[in-house]
N, C-alpha and C positions, 0 to 999 in steps of 0.2 A: 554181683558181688560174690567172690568166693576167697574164704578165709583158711589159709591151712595152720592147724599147731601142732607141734610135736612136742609129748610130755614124755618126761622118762620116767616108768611105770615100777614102782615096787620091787621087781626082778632084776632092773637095771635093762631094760626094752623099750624103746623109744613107740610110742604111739601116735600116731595122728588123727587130730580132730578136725573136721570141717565143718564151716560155717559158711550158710549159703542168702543170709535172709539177716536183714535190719535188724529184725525184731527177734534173734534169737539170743539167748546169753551166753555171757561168757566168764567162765566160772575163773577165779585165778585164787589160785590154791594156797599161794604164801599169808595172803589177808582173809580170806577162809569168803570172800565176796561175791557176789556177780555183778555183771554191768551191762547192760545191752547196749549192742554191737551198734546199735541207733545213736546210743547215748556218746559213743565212742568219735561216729562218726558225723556227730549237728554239726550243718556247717559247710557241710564236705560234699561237694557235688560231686554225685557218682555216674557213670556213662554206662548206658546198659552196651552188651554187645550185641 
């Protein structure tokens, strides 16, 4: 699994975040929450390469 985000950062500069792993979080900024990327994905059969 590999997740990419791009936030646009205070300066007006896009950043990206990567997420590599079920069990890491993912912070979403507008609800001030997190949610692991597990939680996102129950259900969902993933195919390693």
């Amino acid at each position: 699994m590999h997740i990419e985000i791009f936030r646009l950062n205070e300066i007006n500069h896009w950043e990206l975040e990567e997420y590599n792993s079920v069990e890491e979080m993912l912070y979403i900024k507008i609800i001030n929450e997190e949610i692991a990327l597990g939680d996102i994905y129950n259900g969902v059969q993933l195919e390693s390469i």
